[in-house]
C-alpha positions in Angstrom: 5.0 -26.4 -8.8 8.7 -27.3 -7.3 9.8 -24.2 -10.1 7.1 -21.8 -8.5 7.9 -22.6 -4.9 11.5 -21.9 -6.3 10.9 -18.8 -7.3 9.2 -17.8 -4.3 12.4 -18.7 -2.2 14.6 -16.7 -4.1 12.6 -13.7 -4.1 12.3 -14.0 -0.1 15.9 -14.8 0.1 16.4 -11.4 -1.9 14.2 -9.5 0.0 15.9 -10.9 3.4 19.6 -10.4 1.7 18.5 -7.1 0.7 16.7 -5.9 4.2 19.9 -7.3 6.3 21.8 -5.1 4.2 20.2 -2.1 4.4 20.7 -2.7 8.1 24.0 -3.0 8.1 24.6 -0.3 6.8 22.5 1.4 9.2 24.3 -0.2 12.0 27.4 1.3 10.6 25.7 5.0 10.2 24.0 4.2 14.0 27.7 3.8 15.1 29.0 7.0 13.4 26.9 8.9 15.5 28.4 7.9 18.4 25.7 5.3 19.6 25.2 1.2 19.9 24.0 -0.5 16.9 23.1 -3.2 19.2 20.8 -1.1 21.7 19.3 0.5 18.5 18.2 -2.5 16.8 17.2 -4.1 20.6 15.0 -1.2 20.8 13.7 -1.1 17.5 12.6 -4.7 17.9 11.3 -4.2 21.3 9.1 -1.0 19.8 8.0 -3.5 17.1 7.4 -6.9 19.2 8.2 -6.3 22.8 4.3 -6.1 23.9 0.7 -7.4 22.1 0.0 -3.7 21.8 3.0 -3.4 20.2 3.0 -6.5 18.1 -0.8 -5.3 17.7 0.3 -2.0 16.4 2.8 -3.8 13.9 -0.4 -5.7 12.4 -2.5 -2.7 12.2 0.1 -1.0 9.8 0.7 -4.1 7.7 -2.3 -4.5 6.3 -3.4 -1.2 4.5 0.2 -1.9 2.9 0.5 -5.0 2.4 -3.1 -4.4 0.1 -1.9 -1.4 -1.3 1.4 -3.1 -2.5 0.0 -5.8 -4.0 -2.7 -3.7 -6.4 0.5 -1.8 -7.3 2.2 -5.2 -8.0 -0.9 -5.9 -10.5 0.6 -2.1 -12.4 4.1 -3.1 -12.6 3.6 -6.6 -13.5 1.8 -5.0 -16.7 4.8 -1.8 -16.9 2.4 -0.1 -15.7 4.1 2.4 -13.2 1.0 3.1 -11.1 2.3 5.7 -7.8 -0.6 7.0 -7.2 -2.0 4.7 -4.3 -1.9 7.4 -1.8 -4.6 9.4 -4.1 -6.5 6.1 -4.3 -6.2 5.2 -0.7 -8.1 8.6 -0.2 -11.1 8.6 -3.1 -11.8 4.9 -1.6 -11.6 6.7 2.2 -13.5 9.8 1.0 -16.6 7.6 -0.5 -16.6 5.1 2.1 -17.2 7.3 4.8 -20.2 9.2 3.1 -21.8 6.0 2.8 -20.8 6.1 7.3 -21.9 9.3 7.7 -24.9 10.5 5.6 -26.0 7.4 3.7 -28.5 6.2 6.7 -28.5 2.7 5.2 -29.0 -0.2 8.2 -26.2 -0.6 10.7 -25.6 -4.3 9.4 -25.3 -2.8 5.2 -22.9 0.0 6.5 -19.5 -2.3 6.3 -20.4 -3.9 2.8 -21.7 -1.1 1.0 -18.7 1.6 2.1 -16.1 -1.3 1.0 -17.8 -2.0 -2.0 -17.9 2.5 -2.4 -13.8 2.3 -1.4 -13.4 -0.2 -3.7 -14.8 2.1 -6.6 -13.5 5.0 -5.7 -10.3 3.9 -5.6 -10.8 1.9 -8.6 -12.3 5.1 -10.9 -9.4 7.0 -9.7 -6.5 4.7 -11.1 -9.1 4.2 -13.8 -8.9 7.8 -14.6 -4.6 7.9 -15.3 -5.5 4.6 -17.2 -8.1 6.0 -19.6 -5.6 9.4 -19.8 -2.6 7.1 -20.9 -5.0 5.2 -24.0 -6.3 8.4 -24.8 -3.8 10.4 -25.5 -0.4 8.0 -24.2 0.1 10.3 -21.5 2.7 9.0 -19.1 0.8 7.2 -16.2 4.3 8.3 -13.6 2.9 11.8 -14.5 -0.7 11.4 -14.2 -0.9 9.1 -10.9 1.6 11.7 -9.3 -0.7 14.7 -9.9 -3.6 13.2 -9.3 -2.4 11.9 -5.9 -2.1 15.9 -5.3 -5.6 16.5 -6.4 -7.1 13.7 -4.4 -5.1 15.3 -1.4 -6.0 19.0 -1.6 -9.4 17.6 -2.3 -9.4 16.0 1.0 -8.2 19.1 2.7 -11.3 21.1 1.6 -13.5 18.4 2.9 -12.3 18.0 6.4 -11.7 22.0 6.7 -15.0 22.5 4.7 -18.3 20.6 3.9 -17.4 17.3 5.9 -15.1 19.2 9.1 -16.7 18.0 12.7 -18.4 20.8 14.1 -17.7 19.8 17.7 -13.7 19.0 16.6 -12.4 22.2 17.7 -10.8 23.0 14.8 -8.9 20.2 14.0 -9.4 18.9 10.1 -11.4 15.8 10.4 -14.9 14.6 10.2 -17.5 12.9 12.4 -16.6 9.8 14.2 -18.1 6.6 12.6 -20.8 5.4 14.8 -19.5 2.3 17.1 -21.6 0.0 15.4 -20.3 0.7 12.1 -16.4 0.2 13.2 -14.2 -3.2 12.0 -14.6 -5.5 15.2 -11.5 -5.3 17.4 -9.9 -8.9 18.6 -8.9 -7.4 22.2 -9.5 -4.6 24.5 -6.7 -2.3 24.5 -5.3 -3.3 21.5 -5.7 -1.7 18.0 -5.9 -5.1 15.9 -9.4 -5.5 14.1 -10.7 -7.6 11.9 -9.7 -5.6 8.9 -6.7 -8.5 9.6 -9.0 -10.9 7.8 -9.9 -8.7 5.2 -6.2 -8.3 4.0 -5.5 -12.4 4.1 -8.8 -12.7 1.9 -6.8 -10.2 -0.5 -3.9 -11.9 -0.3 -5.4 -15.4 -1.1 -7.3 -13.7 -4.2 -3.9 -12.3 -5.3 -2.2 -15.6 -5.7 -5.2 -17.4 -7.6 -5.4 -14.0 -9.7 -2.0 -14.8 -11.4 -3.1 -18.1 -12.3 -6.7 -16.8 -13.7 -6.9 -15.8 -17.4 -7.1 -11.9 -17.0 -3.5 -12.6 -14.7 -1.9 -14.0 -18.0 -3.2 -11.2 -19.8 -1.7 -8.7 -17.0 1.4 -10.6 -17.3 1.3 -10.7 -20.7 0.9 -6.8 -21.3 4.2 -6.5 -19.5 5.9 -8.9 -21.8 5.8 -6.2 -24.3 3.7 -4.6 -26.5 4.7 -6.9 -29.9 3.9 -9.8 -28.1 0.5 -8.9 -26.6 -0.5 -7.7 -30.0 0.7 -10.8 -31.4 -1.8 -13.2 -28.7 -4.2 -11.1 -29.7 -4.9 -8.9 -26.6 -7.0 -5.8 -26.2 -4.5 -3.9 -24.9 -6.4 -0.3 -24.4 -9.0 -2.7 -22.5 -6.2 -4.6 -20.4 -4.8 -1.3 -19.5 -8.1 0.3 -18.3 -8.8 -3.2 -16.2 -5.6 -3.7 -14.9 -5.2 0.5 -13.5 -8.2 -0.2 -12.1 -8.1 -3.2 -10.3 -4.6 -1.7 -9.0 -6.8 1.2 -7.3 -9.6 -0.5 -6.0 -6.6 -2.6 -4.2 -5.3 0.9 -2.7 -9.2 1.9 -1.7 -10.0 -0.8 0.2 -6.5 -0.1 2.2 -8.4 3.0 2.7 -11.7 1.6 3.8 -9.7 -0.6 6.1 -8.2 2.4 7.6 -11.1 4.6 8.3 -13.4 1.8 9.7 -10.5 0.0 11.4 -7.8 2.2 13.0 -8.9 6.3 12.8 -13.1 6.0 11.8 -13.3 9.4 10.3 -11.4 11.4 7.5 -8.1 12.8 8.8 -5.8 15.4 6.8 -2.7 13.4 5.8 -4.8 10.4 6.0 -2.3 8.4 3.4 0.4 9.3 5.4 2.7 8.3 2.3 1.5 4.8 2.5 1.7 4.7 -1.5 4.8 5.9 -2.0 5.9 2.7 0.7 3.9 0.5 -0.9 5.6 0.8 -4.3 9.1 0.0 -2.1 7.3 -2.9 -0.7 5.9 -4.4 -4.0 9.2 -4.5 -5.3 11.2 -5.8 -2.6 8.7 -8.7 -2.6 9.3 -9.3 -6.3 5.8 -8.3 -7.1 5.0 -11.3 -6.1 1.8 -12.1 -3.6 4.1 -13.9 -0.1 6.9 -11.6 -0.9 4.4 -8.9 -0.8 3.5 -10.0 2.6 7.2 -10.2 4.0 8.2 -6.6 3.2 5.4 -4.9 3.9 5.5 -6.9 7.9 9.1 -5.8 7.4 8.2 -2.1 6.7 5.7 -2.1 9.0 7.8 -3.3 12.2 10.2 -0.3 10.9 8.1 2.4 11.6 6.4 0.9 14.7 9.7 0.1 16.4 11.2 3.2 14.5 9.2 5.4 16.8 10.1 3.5 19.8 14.2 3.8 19.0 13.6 7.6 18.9 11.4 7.4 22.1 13.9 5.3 24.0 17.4 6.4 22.7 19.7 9.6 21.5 19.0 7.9 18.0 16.6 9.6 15.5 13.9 8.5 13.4 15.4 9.6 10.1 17.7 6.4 10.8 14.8 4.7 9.8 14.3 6.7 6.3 17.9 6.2 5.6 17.2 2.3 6.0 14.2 2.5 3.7 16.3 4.9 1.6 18.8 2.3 1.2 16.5 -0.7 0.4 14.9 1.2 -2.3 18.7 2.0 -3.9 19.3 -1.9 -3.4 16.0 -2.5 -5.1 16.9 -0.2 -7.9 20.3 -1.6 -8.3 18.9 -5.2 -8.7 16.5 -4.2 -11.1 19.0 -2.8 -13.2 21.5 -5.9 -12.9 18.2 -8.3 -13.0 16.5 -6.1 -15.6 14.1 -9.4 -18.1 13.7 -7.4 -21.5 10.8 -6.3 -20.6 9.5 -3.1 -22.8 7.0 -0.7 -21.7 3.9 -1.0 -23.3 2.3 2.2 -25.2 -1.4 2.0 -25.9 -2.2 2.8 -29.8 
């Protein structure tokens, strides 16, 4: 216990040592340009936290990625290099708003039944570049990357097609999810729902999943392929299992943002929340609470990101060069902390 509580402070103090440097650095490139670090970062705070709506907003955007990055820790834990959430993220929104829109089921089934369809969707489609990599060993970086462009064309020819809102005036999107079939909000004029509940739930399973038996098997798989074989693991199976739980993590951040912050099918939907929720898994240490740091961290960067560019000379690719530079710092602590661990090849 004392060495597990260790380990947690480390990887927080990392992913705090790491953040503040990021942002010192930023400072310095904020200063270049002829402007106040100190106003910029007073402002980016105030955009984050200066309000509830703003604090609100900060929530909202913490908990599809805060999900999605820790079903892509459940991957990587295995070296499995799943970054394909944002394609999961839309088969679990796709198939949970059918079950909205069209399924006609009772107002009070609605919420259970489209998780349960986000959950599956997002699930089958991880499952898919895990079944592709023990059939044939194909590369799961490649697979997850295309299919994440499949899933999103896909998408496009739903809301511009079949699924487009006749009365939207030609914007691509769907119907609007009836009232009664939204995620709860916890105020009036503020975004915050009850989709807030849904991601501590996920976040409470996550830490008794690495003490389950399947977790040791996860965690095992990414020992190595010798010594997996060796405790006598079904390592096709584990593969299949773990891709998919990973995706059914990334669906339900879907789910969550249909029925809790836009309630209908957008194009862009993901807005690249996969490709941050790999950052964030890793600058947590792939583990559950560091999960939950980075991705409040990331998420208080792009709300109070916005409100820098709204209310100063300074623009918002200051932000992407800080989360450009955490993910070189990341990279460069992998490589000086790198375990031994060898990617595992399904035969």
């Amino acid at each position: 216990m004392h060495h597990q509580l260790k380990n947690i402070v480390n990887q927080i103090l990392m992913a705090v040592f790491t953040i503040a440097l990021a942002l010192l650095i930023g400072a310095v490139l904020i200063a270049i340009s002829g402007n106040d670090p100190v106003e910029a970062y007073k402002m980016l705070l105030t955009g984050a936290f200066g309000s509830r709506q703003r604090f609100s907003e900060t929530i909202v955007k913490t908990i599809p990625l805060m999900i999605m990055a820790l079903g892509t820790s459940i991957a990587f834990k295995a070296q499995l290099w799943n970054i394909g959430g944002d394609g999961q993220f839309i088969f679990g929104a796709i198939l949970s708003i059918i079950v909205g829109l069209y399924s006609g089921l009772p107002a009070w089934l609605i919420l259970p039944v489209s998780m349960v369809f986000a959950i599956i969707g997002g699930g089958l489609w991880a499952g898919l570049a895990g079944w592709l990599k023990v059939k044939f060993n194909a590369n799961e970086v490649i697979t997850t990357l295309m299919l994440n462009y499949v899933a999103s064309y896909f998408l496009s020819f739903l809301v511009y097609g079949p699924l487009k809102d006749p009365a939207g005036f030609d914007f691509p999107q769907t119907e609007m999810l009836a009232e009664e079939y939204q995620l709860p909000l916890f105020a009036t004029g503020l975004r915050i729902h009850a989709g807030l509940f849904i991601g501590i739930i996920v976040l409470i399973a996550m830490i008794f999943f690495w003490k389950s038996t399947f977790g040791f098997k996860v965690d095992m798989i990414g020992q190595g392929e010798p010594i997996s074989r060796y405790a006598g693991l079904n390592v096709k199976k584990t593969i299949i299992i773990t891709m998919i739980l990973s995706g059914a993590c990334a669906g339900l951040a879907g789910w969550n943002e249909v029925y809790g912050v836009q309630y209908r099918l957008l194009d862009g939907l993901a807005s690249g929340y996969g490709n941050l929720a790999v950052v964030i898994a890793l600058l947590g240490g792939l583990h559950p609470i560091g999960i939950c740091v980075s991705a409040f961290f990331f998420s208080a960067l792009l709300t109070g990101g916005a409100a820098m560019q709204r209310m100063t000379d300074i623009p918002y690719s200051i932000v992407d060069i800080i989360q450009g530079l955490v993910i070189v710092f990341i990279i460069t602590r992998t490589a000086f902390n790198w375990n031994g661990r060898r990617k595992v090849h399904a035969k």
